[in-house]
Structures are given as structure tokens and as C-alpha cells.
N, C-alpha and C positions, 0 to 999 in steps of 0.2 A: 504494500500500500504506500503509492506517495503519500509524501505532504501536505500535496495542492486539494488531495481525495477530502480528508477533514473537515481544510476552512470550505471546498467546494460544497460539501454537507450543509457546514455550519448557514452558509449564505444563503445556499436552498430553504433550510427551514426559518432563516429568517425574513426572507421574502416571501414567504408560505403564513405568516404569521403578519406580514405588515399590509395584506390586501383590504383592511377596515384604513388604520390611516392612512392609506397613498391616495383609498377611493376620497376620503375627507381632502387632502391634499392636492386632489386633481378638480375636486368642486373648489374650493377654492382658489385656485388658480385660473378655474373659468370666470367665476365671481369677481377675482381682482381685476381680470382684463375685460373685464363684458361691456361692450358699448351696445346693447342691445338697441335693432329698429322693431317698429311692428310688421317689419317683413321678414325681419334672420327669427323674432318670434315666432314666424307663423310657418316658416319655413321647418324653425327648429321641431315645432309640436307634431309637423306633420313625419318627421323623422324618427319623432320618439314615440310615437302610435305603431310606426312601424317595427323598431325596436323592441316594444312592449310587446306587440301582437307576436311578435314571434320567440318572447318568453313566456307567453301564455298557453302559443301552443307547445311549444315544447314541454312547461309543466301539467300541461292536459295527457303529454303521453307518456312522459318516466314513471315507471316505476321503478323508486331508487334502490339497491341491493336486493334484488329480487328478480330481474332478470337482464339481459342486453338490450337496451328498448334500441330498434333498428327501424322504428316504422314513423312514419310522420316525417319532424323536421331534424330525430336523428338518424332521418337516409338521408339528407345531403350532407348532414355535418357531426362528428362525432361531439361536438362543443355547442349546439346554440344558444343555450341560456348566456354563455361568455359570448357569444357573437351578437346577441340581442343587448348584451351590456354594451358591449363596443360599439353596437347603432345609437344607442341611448349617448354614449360620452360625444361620441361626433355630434349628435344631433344638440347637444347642449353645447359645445362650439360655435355650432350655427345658430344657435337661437342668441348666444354671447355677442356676435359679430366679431370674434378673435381668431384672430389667424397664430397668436400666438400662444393661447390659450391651448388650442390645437394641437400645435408644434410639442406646447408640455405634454400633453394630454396623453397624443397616440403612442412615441415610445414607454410612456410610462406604465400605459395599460399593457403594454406587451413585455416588461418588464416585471412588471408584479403578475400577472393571470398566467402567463405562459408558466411558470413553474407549477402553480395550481393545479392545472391540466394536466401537465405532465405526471405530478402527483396523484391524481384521480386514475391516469391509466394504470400507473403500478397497481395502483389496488386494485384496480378493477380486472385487470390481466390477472391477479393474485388469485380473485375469486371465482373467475370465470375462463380463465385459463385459453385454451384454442378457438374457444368463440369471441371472447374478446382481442385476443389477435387477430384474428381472421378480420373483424369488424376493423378493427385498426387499419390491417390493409389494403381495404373496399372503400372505407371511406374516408374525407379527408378530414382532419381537424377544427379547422374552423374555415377555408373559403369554401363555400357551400358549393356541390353540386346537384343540381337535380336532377330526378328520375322520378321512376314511376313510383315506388317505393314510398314518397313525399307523399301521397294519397293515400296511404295505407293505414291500417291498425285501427286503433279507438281514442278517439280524445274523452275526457272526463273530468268537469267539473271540477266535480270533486277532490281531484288531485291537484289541478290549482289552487281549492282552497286550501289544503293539505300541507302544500307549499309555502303557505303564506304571500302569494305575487301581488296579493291586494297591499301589504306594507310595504312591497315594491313600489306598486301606485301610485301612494299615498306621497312618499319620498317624491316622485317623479311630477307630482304635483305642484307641489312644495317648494320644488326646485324653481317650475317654471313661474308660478308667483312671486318668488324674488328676483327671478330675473326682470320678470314684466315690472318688478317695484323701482328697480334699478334703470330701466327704460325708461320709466314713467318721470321718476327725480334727477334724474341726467336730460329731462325732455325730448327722451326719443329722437 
């Protein structure tokens, strides 16, 4: 075992641990740069509808530790709850009017989530063994591809609520009211 093995650990589990405050961190960096218009707002909502919508269906169709869910929106992507994140952070950029906001934004999300991910395959390979490989190597992590498969399986409710994505919502809300506050007091 190098050296590098170690701290290479150490840094993994502490970027596996800092995805609460970097996502604080990346809101506020949209917040301190945001010149928001009522067109980057409107533009932004219309991105983060899209965002949501596609962490809604995906928590309509996981079933978490219980099976490889393969059907819905994880046949184009083994990630989209983290890619319906990453619609939501762009889309709060746009709604910001920052370009530089942004510039923080996107390597940062791929600096803190990508080890995440990577973390969720291990275990998930752990427990699920050749079908979770097999799924690894069909489908892609997070640039979505679609197919047929996207039309498949069962959504449910229930599992949304299950998930809690309404306190996702609620956040997502919240967000864009201070942004609109910060339009509104900067005069748009």
C-alpha cells in the first residue's frame, strides 16, 4: 500500500461527508453573485421544474436496497436524482443571472457528488454483485441516454413521498423567493 492510498481515502470520505456544506456553499455563492431579471427568473423556474420533475420520477421508481431499479429514468442514467440536482444548480445560475456563480457552481458539484456516486456503486456492486455490474456497463452514469426502457416499470407515489422530495420542494421554493427578493430590492 502507498502513501498516497491513505490520504487518497482520507479525502474521499471527507468529500463524502462535506456534500451538506458545499451544497450551503454553492447556494450561497449563487446568492452573493445573483443579479437576478424577471427573465433569468423565469427562465430559471422553468429549468428547475425540469430538474424536479425528473427527481420525482426517479423517486417514483427506486426502490432503495431492494432491488437494481433499471426501468424509468434509471434506463438512461444510473444517477438521476444527482443529475436532476445538477438541473436544479444550473437552473438556479440562470435564475441568479451569474455566469460566475456558475463557473463556482459546476466544478464544484462534480467535485463533491462524483465521489458520492462513486461511493453508492461500491455498495451497490457489494450487494448486488453481476447485476449491478452488468447495469454499470449498459448504462451511463449521469449523461443520460434514452431508450425504450425510459417507458418502463411502475412509478408510485408513494415512494416519492417515502423519499421525502416534497422537502426537496419546499427548499427549491424557498430558494427561488429569495432570489425573486433579491430581484425585487436590487430593482430587477
Amino acid at each position: 500500500m502507498t502513501s498516497e492510498q491513505p490520504h487518497g481515502k482520507k479525502l474521499h470520505r471527507l468529500l463524502l461527508r462535506a456534500r451538506i456544506p458545499a451544497s450551503v456553499l454553492m447556494a450561497l455563492a449563487i446568492l452573493g453573485f445573483a443579479r437576478p431579471s424577471i427573465s433569468s427568473l423565469l427562465a430559471g423556474l422553468a429549468i428547475v421544474a425540469l430538474g424536479e420533475s425528473l427527481r420525482i420520477w426517479a423517486s417514483g421508481h427506486i426502490h432503495k436496497m431492494a432491488e437494481v431499479t433499471q426501468t424509468g429514468p434509471y434506463a438512461m442514467c444510473r444517477h438521476p436524482l444527482y443529475l436532476g440536482h445538477f438541473i436544479i444548480a444550473i437552473s438556479f445560475c440562470t435564475a441568479a443571472a451569474s455566469w460566475i456563480a456558475l463557473l463556482i457552481v459546476v466544478p464544484a458539484f462534480f467535485i463533491i457528488y462524483a465521489p458520492t456516486w462513486k461511493n453508492e456503486e461500491g455498495y451497490l456492486t457489494g450487494q448486488f454483485g453481476d447485476v449491478y455490474r452488468d447495469y454499470m456497463q449498459s448504462t451511463p452514469a449521469l449523461w443520460p441516454h434514452f431508450n425504450h426502457r425510459c417507458l418502463s416499470g411502475s412509478f408510485d407515489w408513494q415512494l416519492v413521498k417515502q423519499h421525502r422530495e416534497w422537502n426537496h420542494i419546499a427548499l427549491l421554493l424557498a430558494g427561488l423567493l429569495v432570489l425573486t427578493g433579491i430581484g425585487y430590492f436590487r430593482g430587477f
